[in-house]
Each structure stands twice: as C-alpha cells, then as structure tokens.
MDTraj code that builds the backbone (N, CA, C; nanometers):
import mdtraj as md
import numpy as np

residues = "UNK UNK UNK UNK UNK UNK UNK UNK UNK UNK UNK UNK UNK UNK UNK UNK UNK UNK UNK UNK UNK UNK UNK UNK UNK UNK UNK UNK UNK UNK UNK UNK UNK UNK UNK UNK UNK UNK UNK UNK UNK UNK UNK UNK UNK UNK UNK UNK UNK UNK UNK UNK UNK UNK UNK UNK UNK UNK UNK UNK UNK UNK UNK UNK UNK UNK UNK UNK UNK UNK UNK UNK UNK UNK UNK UNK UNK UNK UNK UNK UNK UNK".split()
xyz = np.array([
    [2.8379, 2.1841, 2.6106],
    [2.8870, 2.0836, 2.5207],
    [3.0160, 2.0222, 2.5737],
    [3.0958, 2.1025, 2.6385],
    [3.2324, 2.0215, 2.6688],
    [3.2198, 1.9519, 2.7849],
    [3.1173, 2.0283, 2.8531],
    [3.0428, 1.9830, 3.0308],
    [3.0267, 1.8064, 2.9568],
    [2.9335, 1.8065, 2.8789],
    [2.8569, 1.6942, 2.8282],
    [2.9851, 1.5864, 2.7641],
    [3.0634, 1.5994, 2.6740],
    [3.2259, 1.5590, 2.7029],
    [3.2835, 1.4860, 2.7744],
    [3.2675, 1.5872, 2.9214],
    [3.3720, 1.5313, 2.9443],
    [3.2570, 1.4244, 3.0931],
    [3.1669, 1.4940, 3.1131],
    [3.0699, 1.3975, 3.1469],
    [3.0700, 1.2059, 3.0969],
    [3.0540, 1.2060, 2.9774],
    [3.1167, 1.1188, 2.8655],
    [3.2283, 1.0033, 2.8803],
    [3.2844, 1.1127, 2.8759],
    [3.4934, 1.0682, 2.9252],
    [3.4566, 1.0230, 3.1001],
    [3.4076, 1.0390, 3.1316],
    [3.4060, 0.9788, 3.3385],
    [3.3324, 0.8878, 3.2887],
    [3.2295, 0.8385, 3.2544],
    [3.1611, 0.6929, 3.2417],
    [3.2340, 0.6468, 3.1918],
    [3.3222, 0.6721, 3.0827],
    [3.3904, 0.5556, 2.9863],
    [3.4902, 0.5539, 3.1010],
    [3.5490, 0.6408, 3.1818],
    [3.6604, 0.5942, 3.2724],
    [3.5912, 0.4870, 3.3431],
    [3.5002, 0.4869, 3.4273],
    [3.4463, 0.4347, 3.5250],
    [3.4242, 0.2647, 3.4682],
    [3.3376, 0.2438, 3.3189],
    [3.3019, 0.1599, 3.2471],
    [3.1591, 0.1730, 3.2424],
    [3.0972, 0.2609, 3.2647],
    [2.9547, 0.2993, 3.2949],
    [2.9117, 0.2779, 3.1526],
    [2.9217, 0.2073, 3.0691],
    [2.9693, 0.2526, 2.9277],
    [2.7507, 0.2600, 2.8497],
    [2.6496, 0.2429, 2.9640],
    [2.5182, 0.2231, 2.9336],
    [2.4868, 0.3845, 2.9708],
    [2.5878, 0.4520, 3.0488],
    [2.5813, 0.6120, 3.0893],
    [2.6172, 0.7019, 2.9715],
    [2.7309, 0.5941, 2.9261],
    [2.8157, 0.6970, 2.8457],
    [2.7171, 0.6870, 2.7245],
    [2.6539, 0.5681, 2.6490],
    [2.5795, 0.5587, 2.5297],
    [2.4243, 0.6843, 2.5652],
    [2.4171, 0.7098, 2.6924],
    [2.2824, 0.7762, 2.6599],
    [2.3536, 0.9338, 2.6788],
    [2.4408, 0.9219, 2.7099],
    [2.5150, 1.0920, 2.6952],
    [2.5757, 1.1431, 2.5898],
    [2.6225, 1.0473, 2.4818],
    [2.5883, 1.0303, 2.3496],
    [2.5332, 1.0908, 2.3031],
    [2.3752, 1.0277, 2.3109],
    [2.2717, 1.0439, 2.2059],
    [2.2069, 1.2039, 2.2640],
    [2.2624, 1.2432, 2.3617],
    [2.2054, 1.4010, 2.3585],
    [2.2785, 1.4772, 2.2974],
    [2.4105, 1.4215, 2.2479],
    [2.4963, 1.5145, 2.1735],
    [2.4565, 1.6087, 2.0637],
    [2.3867, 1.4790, 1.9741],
    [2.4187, 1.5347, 1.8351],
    [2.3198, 1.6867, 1.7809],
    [2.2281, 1.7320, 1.8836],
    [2.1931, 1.8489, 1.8219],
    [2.2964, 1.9410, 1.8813],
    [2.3462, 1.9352, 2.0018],
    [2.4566, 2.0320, 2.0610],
    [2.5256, 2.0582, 1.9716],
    [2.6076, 1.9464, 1.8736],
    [2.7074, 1.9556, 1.7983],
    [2.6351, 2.0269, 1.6644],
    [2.5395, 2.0028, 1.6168],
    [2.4912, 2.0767, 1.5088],
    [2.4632, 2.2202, 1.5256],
    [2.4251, 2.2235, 1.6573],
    [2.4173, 2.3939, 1.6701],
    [2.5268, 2.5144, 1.6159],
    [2.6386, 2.4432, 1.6734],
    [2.7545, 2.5121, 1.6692],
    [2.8009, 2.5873, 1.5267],
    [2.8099, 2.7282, 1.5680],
    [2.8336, 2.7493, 1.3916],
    [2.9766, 2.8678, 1.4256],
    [3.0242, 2.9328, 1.3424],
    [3.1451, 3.0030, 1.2877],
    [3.0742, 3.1070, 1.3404],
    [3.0162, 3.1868, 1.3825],
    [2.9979, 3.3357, 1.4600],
    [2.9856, 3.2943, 1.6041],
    [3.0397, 3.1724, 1.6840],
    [3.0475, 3.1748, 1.8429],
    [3.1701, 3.2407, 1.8546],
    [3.1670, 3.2377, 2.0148],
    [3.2774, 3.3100, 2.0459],
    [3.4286, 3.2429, 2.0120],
    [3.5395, 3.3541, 2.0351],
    [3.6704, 3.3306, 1.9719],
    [3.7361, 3.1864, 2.0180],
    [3.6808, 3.1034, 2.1505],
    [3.6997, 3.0091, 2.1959],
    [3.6214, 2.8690, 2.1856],
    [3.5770, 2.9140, 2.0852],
    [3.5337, 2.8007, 2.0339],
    [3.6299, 2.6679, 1.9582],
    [3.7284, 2.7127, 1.8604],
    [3.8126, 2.6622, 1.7524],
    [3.8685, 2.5827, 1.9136],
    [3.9129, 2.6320, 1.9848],
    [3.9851, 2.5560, 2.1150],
    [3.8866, 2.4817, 2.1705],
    [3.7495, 2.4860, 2.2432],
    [3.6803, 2.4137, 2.2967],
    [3.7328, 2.2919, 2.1689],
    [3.6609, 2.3140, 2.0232],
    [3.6044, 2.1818, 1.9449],
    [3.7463, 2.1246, 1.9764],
    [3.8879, 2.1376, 1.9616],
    [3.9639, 2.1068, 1.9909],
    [3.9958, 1.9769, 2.1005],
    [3.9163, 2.0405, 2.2129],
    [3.9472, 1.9958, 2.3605],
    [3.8272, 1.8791, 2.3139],
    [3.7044, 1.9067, 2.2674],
    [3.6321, 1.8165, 2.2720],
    [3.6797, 1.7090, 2.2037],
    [3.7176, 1.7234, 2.0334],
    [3.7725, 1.5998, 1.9694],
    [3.8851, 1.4993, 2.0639],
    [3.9790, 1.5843, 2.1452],
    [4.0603, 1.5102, 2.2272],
    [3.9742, 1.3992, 2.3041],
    [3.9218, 1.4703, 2.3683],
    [3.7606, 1.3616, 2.4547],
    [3.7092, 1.2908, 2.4024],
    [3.6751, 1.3011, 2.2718],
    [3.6274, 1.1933, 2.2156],
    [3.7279, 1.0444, 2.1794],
    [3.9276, 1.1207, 2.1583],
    [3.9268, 0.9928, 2.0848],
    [4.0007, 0.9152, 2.2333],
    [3.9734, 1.0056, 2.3187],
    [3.9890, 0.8953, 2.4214],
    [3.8888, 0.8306, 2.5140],
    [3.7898, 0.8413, 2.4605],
    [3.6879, 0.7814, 2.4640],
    [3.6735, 0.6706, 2.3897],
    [3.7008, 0.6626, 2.2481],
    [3.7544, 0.5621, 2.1556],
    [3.8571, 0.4443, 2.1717],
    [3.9258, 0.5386, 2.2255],
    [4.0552, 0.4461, 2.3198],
    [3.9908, 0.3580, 2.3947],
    [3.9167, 0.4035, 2.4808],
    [3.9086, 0.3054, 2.5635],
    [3.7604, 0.1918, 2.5606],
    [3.7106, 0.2286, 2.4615],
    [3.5883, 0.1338, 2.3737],
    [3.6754, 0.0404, 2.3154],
    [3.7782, 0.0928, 2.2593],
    [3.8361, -0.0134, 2.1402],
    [3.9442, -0.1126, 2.2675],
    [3.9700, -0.0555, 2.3764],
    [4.0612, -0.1771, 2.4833],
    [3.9670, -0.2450, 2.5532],
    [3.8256, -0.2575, 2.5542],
    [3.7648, -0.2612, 2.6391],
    [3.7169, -0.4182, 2.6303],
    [3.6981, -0.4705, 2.4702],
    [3.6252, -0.5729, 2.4515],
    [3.7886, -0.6813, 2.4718],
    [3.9227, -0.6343, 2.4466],
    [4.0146, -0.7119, 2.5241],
    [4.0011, -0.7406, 2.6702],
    [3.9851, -0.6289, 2.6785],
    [3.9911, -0.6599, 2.8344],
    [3.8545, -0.7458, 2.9319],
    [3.7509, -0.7314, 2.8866],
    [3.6763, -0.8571, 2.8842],
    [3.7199, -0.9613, 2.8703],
    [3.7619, -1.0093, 2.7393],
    [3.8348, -1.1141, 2.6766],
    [3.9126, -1.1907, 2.7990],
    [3.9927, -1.0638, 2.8601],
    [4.1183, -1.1479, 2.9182],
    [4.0752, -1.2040, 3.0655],
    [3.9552, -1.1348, 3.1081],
    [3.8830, -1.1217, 3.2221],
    [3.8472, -1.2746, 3.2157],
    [3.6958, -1.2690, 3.1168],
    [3.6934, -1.4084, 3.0846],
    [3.7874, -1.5427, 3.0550],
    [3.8656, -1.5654, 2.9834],
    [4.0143, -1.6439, 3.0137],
    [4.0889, -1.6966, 3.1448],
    [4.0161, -1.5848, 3.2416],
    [4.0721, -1.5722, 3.3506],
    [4.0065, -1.6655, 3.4294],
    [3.8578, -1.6434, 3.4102],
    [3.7262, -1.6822, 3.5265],
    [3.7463, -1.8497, 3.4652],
    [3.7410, -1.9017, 3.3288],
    [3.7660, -1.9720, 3.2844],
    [3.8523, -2.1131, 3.3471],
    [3.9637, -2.0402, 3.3105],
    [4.0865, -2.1294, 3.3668],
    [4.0586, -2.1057, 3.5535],
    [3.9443, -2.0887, 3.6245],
    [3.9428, -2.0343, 3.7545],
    [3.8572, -2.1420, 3.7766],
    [3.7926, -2.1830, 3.6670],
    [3.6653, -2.2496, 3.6964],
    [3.7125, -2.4160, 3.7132],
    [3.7950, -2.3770, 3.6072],
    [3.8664, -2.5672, 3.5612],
    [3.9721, -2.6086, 3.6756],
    [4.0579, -2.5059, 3.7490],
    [4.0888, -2.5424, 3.8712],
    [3.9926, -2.5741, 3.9416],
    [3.8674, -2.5516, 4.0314],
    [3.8022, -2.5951, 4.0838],
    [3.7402, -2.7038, 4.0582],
    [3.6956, -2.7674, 3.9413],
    [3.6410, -2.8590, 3.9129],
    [3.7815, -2.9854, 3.8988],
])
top = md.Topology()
chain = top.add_chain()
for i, resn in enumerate(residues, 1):
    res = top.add_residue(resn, chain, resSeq=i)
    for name in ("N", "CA", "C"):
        top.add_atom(name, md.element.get_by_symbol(name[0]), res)
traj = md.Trajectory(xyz[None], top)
C-alpha cells in the first residue's frame, strides 16, 4: 500500500498524471482491507500515506495553473510570429 503511494507521488511528480489515475483506482480495496489488528506500524504507515496523498493534491490543484500559464505563453508566442 505505501509501495502503491508512493508509486502515485512519482507520476504526479513526473506529470504522468494518466499513470497516476490508474494507480488510483487499484487503491481502494488496499485501503479497505486495512483494519485495527495489523501490525504496530501501521498508525505510522497510514500517516506517511495521508502525507502522499496531500501532496499529490498539491500538485493536481497547481497543475491546471500551470497549464494556464504554459498556454498564455504559446499564445503570445504565436502572435509574435504572425
């Protein structure tokens, strides 16, 4: 589960972000499995994982700016040439 994480977290670094949506969707029985009699390192894994996730979030939520500014860019790139 944290393998799968942080697997996760490298596409969203990269922008792989069609990698990261199908690494996703294998999550959610992993996460349901998980119950209160695993081992004592668990409370720390879910820990480490929520971290992974919200920076994963982070960088979904900068991402459609940064398009934005990309485009703006190619834009005003285009109207010089013409």
């Amino acid at each position: 589960m944290f393998e799968l994480s942080q697997e996760i977290e490298q596409a969203a670094e990269i922008g792989d972000w069609v990698m990261a949506a199908r690494l996703v969707e294998v999550r959610p029985p992993l996460l349901m499995s998980i119950n209160g009699e695993q081992a004592s390192a668990s409370p720390v894994l879910i820990a480490q994982i929520r971290a992974i996730n919200h920076i994963i979030m982070e960088k979904a939520r900068s991402r459609p700016v940064a398009l934005y500014r990309d485009w703006l860019t190619a834009v005003a790139d285009v109207g010089v040439v013409d």
